[in-house]
OpenMM code with the backbone's topology and positions (N, CA, C; nanometers):
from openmm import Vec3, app, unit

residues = "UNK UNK UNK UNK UNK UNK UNK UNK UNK UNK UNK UNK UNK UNK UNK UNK UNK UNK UNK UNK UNK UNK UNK UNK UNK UNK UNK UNK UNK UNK UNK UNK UNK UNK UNK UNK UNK UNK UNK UNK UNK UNK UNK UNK UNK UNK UNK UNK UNK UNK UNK UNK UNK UNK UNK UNK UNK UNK UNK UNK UNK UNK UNK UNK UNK UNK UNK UNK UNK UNK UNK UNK UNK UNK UNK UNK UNK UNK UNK UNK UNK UNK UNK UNK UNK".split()
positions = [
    Vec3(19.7096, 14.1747, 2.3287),
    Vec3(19.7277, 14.1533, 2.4718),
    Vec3(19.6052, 14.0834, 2.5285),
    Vec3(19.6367, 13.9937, 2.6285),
    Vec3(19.5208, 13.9698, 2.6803),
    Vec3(19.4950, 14.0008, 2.8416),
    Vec3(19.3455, 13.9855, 2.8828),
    Vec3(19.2775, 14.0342, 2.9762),
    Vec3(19.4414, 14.0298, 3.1083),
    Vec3(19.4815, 13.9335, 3.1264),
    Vec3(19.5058, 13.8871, 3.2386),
    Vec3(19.6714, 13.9492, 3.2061),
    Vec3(19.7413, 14.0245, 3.1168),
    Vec3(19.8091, 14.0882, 3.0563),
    Vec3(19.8086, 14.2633, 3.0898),
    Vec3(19.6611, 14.2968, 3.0529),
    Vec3(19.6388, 14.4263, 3.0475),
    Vec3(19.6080, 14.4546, 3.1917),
    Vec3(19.5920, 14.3379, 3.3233),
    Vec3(19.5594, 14.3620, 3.4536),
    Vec3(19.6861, 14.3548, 3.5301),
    Vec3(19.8095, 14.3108, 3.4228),
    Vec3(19.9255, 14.2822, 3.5449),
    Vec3(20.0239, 14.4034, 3.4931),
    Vec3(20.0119, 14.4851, 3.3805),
    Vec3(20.0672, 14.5924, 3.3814),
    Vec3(20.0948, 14.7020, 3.4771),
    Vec3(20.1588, 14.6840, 3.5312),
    Vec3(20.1460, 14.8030, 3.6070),
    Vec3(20.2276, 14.9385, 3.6170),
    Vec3(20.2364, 14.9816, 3.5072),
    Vec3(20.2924, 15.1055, 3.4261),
    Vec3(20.1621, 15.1860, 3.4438),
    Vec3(20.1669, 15.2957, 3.5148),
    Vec3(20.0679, 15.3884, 3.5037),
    Vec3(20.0431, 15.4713, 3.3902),
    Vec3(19.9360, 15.4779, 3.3085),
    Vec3(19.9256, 15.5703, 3.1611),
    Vec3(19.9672, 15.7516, 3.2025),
    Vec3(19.8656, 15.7735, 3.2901),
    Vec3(19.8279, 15.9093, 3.3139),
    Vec3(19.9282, 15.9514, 3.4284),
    Vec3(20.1428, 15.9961, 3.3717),
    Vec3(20.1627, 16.0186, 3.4726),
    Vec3(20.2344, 16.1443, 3.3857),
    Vec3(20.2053, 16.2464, 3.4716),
    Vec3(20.2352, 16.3711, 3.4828),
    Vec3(20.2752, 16.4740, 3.5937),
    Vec3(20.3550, 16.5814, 3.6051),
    Vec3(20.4081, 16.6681, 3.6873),
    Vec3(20.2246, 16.6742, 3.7543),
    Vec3(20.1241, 16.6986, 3.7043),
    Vec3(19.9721, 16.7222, 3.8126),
    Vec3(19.8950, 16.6120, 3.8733),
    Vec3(20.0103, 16.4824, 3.8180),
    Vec3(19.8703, 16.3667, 3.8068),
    Vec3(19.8933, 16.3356, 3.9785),
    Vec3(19.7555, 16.3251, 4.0158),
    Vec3(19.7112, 16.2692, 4.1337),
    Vec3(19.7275, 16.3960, 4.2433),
    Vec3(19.7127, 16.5049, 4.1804),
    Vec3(19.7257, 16.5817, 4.3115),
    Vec3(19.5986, 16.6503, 4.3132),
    Vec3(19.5531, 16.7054, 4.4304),
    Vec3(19.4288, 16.7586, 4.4679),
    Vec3(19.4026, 16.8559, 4.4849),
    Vec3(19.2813, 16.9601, 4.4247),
    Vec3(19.2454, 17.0644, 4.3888),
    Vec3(19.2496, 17.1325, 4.5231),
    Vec3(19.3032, 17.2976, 4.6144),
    Vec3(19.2599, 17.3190, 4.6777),
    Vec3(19.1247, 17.3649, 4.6826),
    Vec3(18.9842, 17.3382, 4.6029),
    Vec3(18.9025, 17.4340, 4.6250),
    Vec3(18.8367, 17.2530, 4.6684),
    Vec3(18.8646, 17.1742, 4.6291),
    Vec3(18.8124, 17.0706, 4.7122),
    Vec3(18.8223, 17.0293, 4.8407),
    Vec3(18.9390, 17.1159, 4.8985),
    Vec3(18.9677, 17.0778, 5.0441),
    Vec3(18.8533, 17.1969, 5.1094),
    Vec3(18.8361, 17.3182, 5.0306),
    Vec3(18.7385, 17.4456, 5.0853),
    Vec3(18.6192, 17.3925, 5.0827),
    Vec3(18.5990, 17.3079, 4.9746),
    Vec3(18.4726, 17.2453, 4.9669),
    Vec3(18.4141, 17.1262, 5.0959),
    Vec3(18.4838, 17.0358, 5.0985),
    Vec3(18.4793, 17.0002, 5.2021),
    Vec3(18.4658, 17.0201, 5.3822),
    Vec3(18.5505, 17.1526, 5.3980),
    Vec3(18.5602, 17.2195, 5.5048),
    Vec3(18.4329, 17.2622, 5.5245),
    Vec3(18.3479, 17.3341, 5.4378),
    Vec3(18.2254, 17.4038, 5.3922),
    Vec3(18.1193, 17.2993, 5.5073),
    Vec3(18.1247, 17.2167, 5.3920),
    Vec3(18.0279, 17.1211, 5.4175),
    Vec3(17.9787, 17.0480, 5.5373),
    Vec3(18.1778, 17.0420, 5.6127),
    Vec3(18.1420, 16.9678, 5.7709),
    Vec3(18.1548, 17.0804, 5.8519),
    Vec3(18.1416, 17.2050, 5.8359),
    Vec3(18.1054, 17.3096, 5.9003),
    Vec3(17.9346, 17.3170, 5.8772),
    Vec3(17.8907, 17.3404, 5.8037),
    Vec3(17.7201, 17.3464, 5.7630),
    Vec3(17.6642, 17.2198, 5.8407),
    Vec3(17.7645, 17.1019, 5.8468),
    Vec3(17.6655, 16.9986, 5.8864),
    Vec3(17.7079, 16.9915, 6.0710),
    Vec3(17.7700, 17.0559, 6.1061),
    Vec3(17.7823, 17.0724, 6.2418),
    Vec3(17.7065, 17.1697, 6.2911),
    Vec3(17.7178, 17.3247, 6.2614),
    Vec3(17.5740, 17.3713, 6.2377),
    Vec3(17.4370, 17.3404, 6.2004),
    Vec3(17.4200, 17.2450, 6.1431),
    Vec3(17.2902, 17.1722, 6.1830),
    Vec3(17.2595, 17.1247, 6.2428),
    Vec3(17.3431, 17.0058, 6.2842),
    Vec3(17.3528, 16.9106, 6.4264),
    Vec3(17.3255, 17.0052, 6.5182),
    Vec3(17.4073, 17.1263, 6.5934),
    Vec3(17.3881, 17.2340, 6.6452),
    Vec3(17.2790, 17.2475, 6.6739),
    Vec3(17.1744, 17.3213, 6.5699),
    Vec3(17.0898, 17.3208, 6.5710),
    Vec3(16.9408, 17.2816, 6.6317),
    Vec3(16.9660, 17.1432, 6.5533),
    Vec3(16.8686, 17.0239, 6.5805),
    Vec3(16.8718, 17.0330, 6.6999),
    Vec3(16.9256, 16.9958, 6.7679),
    Vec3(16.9438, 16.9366, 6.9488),
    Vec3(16.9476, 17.0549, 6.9832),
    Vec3(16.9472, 17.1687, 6.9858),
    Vec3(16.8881, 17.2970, 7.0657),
    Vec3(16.7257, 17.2969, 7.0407),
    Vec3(16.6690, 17.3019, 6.9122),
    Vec3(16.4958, 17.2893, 6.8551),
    Vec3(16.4355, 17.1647, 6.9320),
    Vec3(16.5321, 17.0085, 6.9649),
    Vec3(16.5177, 16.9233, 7.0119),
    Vec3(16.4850, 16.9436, 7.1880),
    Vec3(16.5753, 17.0369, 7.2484),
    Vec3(16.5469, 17.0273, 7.3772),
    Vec3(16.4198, 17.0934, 7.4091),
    Vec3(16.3995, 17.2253, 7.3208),
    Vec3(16.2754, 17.2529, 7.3657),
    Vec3(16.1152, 17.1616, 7.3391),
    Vec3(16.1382, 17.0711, 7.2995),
    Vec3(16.0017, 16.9765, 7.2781),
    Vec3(15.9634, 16.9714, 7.4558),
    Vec3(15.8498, 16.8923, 7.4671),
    Vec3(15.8147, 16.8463, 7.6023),
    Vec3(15.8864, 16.6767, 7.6135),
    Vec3(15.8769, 16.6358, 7.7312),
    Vec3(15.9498, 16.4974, 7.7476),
    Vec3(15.8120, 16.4190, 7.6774),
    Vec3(15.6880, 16.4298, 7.6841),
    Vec3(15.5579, 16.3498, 7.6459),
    Vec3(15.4921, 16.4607, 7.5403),
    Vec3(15.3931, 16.4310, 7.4627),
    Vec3(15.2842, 16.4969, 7.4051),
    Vec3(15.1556, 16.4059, 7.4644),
    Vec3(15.1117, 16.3002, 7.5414),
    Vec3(15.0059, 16.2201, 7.5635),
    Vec3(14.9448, 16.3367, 7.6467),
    Vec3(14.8618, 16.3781, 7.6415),
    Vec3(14.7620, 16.4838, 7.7351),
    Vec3(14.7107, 16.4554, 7.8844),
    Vec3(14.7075, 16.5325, 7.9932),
    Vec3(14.7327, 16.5310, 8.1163),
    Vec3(14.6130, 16.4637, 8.0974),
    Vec3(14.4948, 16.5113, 8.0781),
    Vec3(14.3178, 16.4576, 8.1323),
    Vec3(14.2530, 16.4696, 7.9865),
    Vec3(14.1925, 16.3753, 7.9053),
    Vec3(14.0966, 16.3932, 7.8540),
    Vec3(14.0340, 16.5112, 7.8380),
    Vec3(13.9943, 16.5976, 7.7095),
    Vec3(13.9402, 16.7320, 7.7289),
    Vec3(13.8259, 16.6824, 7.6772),
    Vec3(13.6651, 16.7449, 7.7681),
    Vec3(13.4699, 16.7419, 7.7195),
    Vec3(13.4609, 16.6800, 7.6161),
    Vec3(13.5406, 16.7648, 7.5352),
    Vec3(13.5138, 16.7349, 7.3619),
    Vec3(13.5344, 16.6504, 7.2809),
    Vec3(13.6931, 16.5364, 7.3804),
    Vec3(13.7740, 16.4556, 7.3172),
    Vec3(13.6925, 16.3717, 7.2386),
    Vec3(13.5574, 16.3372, 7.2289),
    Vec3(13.4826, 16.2167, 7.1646),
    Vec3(13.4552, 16.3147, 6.9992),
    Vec3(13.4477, 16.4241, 7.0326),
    Vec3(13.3835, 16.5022, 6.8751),
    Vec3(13.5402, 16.4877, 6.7976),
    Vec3(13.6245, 16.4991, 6.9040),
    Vec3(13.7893, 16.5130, 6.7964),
    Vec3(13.8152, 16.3793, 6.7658),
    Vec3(13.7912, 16.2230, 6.8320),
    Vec3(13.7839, 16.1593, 6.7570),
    Vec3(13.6458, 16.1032, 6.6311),
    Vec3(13.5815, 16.2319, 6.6372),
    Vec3(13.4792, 16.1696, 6.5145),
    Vec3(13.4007, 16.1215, 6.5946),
    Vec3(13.3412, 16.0665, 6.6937),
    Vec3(13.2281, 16.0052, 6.7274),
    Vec3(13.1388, 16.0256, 6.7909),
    Vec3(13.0940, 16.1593, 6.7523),
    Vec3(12.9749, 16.2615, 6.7635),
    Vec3(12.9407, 16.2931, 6.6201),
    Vec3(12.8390, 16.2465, 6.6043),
    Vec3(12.7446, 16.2874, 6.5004),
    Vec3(12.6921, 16.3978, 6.4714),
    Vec3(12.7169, 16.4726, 6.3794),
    Vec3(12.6513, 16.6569, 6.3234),
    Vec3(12.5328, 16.6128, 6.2835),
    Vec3(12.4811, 16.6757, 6.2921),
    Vec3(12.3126, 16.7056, 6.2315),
    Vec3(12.3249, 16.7515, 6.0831),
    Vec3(12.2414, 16.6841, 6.0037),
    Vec3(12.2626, 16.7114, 5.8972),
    Vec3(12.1290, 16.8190, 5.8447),
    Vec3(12.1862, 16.8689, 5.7480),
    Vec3(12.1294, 16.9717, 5.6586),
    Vec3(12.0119, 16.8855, 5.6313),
    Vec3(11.8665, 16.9761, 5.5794),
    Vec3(11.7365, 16.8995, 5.4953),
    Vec3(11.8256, 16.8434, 5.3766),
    Vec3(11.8767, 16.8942, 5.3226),
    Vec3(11.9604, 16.8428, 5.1602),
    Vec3(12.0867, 16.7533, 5.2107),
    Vec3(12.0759, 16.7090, 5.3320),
    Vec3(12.1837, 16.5870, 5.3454),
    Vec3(12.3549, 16.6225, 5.3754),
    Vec3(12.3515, 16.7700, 5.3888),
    Vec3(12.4679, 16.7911, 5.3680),
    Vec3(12.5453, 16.8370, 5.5213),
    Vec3(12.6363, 16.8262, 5.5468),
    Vec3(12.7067, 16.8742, 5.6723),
    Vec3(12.7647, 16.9886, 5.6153),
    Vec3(12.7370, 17.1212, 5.7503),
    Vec3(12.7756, 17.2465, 5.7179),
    Vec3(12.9199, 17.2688, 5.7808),
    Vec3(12.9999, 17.3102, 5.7187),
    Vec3(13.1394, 17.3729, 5.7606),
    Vec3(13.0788, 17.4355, 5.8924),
    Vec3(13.1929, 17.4127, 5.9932),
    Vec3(13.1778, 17.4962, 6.0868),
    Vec3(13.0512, 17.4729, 6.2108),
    Vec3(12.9736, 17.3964, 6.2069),
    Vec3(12.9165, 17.3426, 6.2775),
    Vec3(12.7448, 17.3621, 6.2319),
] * unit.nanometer
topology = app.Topology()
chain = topology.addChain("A")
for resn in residues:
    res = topology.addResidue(resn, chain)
    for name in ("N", "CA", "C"):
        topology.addAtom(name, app.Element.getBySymbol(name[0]), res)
């Protein structure tokens, strides 16, 4: 037979009293799944509302120059910076 032979057959091999029918534990399975993922969605957007509308900070806090790094620690005689200040 050739290619263009074995593509125009259209006698199905695999036909049987089960062929093509669908497992019910796949329909449970499924159900499962877009239940869990609606409960998440759920979720999310409840954890979501409680955020703030901004995180950018009302005023500058004293310190803001040491939290970006650009305050210099005093170093140890042996060169070393101590944990903790």
């Amino acid at each position: 037979m050739t290619i263009v032979g074995l593509l125009a057959d259209e006698t199905p091999r695999d036909t049987g009293p089960d062929f093509g029918k669908a497992s019910p534990i796949g329909l449970v399975v499924v159900v499962i799944l877009l239940i869990a993922t609606f409960l998440l969605v759920w979720s999310m957007n409840k954890q979501l509302k409680k955020l703030p509308e901004s995180f950018d900070p009302e005023s500058p806090e004293p310190d803001q120059a040491a939290d970006e790094g650009t305050v210099e620690l005093p170093a140890d005689p042996d060169g070393r910076h101590e944990p903790g200040g």
